[in-house]
N, CA, C and O atoms as a DFTB+ gen file, in Angstrom:
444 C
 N C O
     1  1     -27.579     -22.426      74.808
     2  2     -27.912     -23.802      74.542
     3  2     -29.373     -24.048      74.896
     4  3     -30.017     -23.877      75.931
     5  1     -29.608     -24.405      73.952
     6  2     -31.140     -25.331      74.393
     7  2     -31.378     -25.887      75.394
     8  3     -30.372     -26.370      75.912
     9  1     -32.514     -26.083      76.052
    10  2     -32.900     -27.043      76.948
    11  2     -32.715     -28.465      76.441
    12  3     -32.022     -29.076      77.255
    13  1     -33.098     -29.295      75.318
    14  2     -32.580     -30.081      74.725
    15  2     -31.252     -30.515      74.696
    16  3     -30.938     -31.520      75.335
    17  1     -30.618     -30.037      74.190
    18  2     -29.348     -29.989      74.047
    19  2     -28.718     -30.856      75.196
    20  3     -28.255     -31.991      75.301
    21  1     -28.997     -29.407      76.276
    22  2     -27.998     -29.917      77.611
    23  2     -28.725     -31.222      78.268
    24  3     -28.001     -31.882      79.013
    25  1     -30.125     -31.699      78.081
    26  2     -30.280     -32.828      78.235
    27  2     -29.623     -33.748      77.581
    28  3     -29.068     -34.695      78.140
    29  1     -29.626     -33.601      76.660
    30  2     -28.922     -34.946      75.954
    31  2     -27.661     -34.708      76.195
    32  3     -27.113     -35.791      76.400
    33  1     -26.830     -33.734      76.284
    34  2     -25.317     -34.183      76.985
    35  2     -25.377     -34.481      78.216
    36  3     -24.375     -35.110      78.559
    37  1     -26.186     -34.291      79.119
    38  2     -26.282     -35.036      80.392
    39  2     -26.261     -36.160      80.154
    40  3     -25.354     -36.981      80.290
    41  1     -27.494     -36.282      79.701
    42  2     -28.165     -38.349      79.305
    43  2     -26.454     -38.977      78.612
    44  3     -25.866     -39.938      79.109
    45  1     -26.091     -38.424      77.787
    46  2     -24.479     -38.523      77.010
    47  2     -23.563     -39.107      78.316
    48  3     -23.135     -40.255      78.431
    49  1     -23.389     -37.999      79.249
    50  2     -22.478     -38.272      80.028
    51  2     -22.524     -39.539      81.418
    52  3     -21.574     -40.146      81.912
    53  1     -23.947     -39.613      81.751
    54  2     -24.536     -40.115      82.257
    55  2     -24.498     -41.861      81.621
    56  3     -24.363     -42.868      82.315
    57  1     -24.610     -41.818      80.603
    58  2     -24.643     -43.235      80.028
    59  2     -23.240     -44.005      80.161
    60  3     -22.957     -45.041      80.763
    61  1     -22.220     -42.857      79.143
    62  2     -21.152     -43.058      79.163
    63  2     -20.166     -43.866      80.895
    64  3     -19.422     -44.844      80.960
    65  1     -20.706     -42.769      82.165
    66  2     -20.345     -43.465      83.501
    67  2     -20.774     -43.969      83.856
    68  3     -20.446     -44.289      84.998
    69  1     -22.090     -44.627      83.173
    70  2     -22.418     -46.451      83.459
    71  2     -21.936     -47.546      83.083
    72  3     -21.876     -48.620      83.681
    73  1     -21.389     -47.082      81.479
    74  2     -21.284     -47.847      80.791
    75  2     -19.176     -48.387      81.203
    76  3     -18.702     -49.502      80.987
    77  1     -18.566     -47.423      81.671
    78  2     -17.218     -47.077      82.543
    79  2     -17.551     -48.331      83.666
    80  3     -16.845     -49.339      83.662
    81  1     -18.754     -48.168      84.680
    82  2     -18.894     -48.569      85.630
    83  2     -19.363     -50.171      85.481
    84  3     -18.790     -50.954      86.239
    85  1     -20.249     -50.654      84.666
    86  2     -20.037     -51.824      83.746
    87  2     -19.006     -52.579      83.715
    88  3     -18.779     -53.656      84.267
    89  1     -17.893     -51.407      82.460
    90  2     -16.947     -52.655      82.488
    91  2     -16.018     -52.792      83.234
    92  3     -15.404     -53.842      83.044
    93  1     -15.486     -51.902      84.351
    94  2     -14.818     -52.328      85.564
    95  2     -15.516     -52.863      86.559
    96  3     -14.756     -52.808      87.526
    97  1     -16.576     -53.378      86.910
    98  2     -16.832     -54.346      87.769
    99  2     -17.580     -55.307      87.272
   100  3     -18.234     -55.103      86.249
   101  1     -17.605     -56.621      87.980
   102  2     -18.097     -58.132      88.003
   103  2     -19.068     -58.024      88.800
   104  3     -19.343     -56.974      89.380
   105  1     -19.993     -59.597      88.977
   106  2     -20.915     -59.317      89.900
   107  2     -20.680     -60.986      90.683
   108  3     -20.266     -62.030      90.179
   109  1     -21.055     -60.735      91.829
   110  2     -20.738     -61.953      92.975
   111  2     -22.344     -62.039      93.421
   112  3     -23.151     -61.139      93.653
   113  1     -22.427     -62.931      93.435
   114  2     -23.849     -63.307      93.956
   115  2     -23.832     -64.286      95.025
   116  3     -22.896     -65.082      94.950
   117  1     -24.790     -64.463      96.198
   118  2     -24.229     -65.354      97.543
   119  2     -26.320     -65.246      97.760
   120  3     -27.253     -64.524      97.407
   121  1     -26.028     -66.673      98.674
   122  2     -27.694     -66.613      98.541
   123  2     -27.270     -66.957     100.360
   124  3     -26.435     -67.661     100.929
   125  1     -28.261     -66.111     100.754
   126  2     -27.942     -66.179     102.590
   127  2     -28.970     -66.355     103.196
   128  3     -29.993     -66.106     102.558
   129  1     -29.141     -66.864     104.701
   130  2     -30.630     -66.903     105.205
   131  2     -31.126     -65.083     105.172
   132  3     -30.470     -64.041     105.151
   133  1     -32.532     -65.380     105.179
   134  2     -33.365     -64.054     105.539
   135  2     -32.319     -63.255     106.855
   136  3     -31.504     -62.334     106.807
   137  1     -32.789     -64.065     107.892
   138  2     -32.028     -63.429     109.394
   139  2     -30.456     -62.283     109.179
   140  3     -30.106     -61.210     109.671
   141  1     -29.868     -63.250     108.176
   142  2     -28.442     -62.723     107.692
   143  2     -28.729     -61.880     107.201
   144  3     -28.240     -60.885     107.737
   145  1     -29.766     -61.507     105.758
   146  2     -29.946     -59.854     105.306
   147  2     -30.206     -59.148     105.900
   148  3     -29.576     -58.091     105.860
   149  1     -31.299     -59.316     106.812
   150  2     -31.488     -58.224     107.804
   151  2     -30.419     -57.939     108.461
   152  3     -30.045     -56.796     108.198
   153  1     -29.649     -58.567     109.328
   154  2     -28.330     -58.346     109.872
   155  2     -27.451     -56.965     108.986
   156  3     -27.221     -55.802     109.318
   157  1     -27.266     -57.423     108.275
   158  2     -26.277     -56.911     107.261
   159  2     -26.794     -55.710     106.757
   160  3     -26.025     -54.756     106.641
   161  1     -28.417     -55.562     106.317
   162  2     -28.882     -54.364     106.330
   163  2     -29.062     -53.555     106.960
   164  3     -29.133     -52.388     106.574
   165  1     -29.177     -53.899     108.004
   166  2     -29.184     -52.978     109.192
   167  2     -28.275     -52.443     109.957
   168  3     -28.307     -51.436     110.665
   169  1     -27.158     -53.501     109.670
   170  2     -25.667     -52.579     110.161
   171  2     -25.256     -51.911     108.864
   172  3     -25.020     -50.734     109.136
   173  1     -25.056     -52.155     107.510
   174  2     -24.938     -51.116     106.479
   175  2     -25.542     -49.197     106.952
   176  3     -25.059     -48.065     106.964
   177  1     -26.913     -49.919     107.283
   178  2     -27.918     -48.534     107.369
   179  2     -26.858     -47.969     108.870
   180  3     -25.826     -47.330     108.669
   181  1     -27.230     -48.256     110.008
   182  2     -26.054     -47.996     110.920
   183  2     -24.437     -47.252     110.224
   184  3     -24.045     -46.097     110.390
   185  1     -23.957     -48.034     109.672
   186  2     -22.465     -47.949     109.189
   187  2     -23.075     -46.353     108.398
   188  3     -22.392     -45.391     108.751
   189  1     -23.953     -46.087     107.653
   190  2     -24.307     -45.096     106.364
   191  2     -23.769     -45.610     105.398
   192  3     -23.185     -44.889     104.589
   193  1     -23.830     -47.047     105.225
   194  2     -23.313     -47.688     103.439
   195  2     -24.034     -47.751     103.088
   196  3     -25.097     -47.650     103.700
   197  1     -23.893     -48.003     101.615
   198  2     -24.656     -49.030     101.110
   199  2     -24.950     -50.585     101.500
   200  3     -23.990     -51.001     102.150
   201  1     -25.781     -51.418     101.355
   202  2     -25.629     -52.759     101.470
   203  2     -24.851     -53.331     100.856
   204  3     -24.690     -54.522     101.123
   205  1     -24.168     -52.797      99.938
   206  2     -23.268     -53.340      98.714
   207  2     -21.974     -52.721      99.122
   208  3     -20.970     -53.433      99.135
   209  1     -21.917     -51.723      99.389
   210  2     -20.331     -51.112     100.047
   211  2     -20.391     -52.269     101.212
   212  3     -19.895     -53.395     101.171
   213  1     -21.033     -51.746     102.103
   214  2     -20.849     -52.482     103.592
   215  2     -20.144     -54.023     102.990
   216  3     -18.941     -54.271     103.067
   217  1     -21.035     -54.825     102.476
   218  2     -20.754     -56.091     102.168
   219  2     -19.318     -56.100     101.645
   220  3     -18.426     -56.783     102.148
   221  1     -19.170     -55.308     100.622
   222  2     -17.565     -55.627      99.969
   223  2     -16.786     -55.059     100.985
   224  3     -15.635     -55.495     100.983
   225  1     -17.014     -54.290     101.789
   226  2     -15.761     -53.643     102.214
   227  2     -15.620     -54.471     103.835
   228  3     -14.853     -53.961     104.651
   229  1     -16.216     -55.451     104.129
   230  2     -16.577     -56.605     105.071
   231  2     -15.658     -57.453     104.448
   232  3     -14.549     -57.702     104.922
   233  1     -16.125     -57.939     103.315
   234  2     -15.478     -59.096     102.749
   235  2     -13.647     -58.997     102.318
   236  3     -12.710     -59.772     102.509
   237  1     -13.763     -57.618     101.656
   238  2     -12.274     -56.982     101.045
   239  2     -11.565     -57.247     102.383
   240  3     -10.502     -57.853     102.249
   241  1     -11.860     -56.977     103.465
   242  2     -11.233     -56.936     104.552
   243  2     -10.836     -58.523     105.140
   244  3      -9.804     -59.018     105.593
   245  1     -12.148     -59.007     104.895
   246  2     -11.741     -60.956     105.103
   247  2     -10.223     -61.235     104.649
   248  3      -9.174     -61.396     105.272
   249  1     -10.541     -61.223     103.402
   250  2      -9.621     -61.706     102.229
   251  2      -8.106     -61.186     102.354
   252  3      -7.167     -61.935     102.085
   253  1      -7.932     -59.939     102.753
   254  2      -6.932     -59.437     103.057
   255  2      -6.261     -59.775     104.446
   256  3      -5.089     -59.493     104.697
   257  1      -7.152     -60.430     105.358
   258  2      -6.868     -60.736     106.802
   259  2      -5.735     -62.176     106.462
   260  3      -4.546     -62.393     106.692
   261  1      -7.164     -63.161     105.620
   262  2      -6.545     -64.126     105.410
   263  2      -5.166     -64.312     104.361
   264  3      -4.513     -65.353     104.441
   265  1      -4.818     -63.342     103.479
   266  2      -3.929     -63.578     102.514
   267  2      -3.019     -63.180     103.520
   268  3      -2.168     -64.043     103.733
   269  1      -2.882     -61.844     104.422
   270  2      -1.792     -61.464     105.352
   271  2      -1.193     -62.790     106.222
   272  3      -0.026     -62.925     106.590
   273  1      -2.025     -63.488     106.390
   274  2      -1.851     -64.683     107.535
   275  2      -1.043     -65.692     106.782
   276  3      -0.330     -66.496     107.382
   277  1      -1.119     -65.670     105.772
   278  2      -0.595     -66.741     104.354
   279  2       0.526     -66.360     104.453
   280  3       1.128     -67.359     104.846
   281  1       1.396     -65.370     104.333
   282  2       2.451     -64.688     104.308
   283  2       3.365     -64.222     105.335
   284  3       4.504     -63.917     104.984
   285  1       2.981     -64.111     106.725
   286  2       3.979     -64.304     107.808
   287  2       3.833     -65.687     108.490
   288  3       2.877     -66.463     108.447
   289  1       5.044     -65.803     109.142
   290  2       5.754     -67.155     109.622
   291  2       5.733     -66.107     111.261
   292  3       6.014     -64.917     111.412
   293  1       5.288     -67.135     112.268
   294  2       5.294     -66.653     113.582
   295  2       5.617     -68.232     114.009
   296  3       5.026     -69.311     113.979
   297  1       7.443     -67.498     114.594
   298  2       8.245     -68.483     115.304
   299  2       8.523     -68.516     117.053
   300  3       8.635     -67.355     117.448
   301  1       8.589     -69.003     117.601
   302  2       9.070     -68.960     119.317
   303  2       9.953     -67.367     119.057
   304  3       9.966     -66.813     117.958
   305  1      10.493     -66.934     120.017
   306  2      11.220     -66.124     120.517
   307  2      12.772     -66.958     120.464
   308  3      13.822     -66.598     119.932
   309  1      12.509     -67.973     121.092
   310  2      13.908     -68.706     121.066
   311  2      14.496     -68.920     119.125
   312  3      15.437     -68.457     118.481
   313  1      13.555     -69.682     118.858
   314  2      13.740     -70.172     116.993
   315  2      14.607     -69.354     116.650
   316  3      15.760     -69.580     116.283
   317  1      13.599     -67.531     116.862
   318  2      13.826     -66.126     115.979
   319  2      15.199     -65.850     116.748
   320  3      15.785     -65.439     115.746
   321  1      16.001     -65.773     117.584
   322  2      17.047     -65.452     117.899
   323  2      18.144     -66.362     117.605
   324  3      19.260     -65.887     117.391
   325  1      17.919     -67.810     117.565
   326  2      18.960     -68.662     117.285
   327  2      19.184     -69.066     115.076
   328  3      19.855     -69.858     114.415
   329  1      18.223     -68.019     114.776
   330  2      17.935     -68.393     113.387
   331  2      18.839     -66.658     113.218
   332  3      19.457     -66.567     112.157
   333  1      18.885     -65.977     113.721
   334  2      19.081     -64.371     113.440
   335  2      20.505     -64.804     113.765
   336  3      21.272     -64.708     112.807
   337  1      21.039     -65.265     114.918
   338  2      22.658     -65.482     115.536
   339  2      23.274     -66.325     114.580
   340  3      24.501     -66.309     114.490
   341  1      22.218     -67.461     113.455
   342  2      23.027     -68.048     112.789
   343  2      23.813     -67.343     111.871
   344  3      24.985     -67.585     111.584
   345  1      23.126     -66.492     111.446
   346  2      23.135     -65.534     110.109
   347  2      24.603     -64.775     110.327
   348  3      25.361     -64.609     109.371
   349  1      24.889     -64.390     111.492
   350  2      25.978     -64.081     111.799
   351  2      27.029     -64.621     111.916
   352  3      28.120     -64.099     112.149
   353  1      26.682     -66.103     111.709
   354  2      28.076     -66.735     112.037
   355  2      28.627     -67.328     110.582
   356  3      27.777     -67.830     109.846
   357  1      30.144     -67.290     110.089
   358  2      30.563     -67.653     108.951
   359  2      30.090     -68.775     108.494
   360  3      29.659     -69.652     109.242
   361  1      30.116     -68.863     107.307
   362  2      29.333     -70.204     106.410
   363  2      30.479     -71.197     106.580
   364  3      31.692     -70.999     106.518
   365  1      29.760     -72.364     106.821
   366  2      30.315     -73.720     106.490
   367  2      30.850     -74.038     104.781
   368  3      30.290     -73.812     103.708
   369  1      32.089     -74.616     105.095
   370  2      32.902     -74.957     103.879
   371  2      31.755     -76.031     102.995
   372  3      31.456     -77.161     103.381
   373  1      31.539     -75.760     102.484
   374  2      31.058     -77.456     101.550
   375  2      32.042     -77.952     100.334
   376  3      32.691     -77.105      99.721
   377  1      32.106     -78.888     100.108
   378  2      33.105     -79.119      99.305
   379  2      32.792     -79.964      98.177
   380  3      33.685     -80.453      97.486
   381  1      31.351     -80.192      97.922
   382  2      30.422     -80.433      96.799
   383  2      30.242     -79.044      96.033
   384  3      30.378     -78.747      94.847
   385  1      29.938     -78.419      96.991
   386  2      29.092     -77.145      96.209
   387  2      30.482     -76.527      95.457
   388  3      30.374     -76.108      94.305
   389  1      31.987     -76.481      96.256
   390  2      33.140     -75.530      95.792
   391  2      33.563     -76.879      94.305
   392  3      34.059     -76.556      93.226
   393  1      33.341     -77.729      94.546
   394  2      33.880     -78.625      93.018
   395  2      33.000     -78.408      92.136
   396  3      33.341     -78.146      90.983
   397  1      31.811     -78.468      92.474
   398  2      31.031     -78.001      91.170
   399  2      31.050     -76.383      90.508
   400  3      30.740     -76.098      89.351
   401  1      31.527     -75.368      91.642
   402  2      31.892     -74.151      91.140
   403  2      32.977     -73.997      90.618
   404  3      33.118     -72.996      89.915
   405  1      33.848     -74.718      90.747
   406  2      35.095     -74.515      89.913
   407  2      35.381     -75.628      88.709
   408  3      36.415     -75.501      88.055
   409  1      34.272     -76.950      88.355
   410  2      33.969     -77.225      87.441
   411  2      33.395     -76.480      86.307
   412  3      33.976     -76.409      85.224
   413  1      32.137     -75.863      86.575
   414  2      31.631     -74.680      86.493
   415  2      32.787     -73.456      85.612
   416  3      32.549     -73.040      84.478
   417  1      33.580     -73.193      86.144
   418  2      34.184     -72.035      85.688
   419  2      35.257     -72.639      84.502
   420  3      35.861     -71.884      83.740
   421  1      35.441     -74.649      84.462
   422  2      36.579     -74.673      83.707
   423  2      35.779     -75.079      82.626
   424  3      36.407     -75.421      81.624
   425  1      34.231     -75.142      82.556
   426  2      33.668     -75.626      81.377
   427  2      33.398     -73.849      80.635
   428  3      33.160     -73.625      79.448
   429  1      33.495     -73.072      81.457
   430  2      33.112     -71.672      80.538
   431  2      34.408     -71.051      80.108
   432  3      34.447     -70.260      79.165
   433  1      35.430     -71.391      80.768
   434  2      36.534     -70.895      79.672
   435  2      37.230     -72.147      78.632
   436  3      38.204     -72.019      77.890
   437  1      36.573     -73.097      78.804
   438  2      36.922     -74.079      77.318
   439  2      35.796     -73.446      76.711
   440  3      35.802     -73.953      75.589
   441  1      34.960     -72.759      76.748
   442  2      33.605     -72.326      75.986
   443  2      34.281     -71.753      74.883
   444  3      33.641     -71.248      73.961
């Protein structure tokens, strides 16, 4: 192969995993004091990120802190044991809910 050649399938392949890298990511833009970039650059450089890894993988981590927090319920000790002992104990009769289930069953066999 040419010297040519294998350049241009480089440049080929090369374009192609930009053009990959393009359309799977978006761009977020945030405007911060000076003091804050430096901060952030300088623990990136520390960390060995990028400023752009460091940042997302800071933030990815926010977001995930806060969605986790969205999603558990933290009750007393007492609540969690008298809510767990209920579970064990037989259900209460209702006698709304049993007429409408056996209403229920006489409208599907006139069906």
């Amino acid at each position: 192969m040419s010297e040519t050649t294998k350049d241009r399938k480089t440049k080929d392949r090369t374009n192609r995993s930009q053009q990959l890298t393009r359309s799977n990511t978006s761009r977020l833009e945030i405007r911060i004091p000076e003091e804050d970039k430096k901060l952030i650059e300088r623990a990136a450089k520390t960390s060995h990120a990028t400023t752009t890894g460091f940042v997302l993988q800071a933030v990815r981590q926010a977001a995930q802190d806060v969605l986790r927090r969205e999603q558990v319920t933290v009750v007393p000790p007492d609540f969690y044991e008298a809510m767990v002992a209920s579970l064990n104990e037989p259900d209460e009769a209702n006698t709304a809910l049993s007429r409408a289930a056996a209403r229920a069953q006489e409208i599907i066999r006139k069906a």
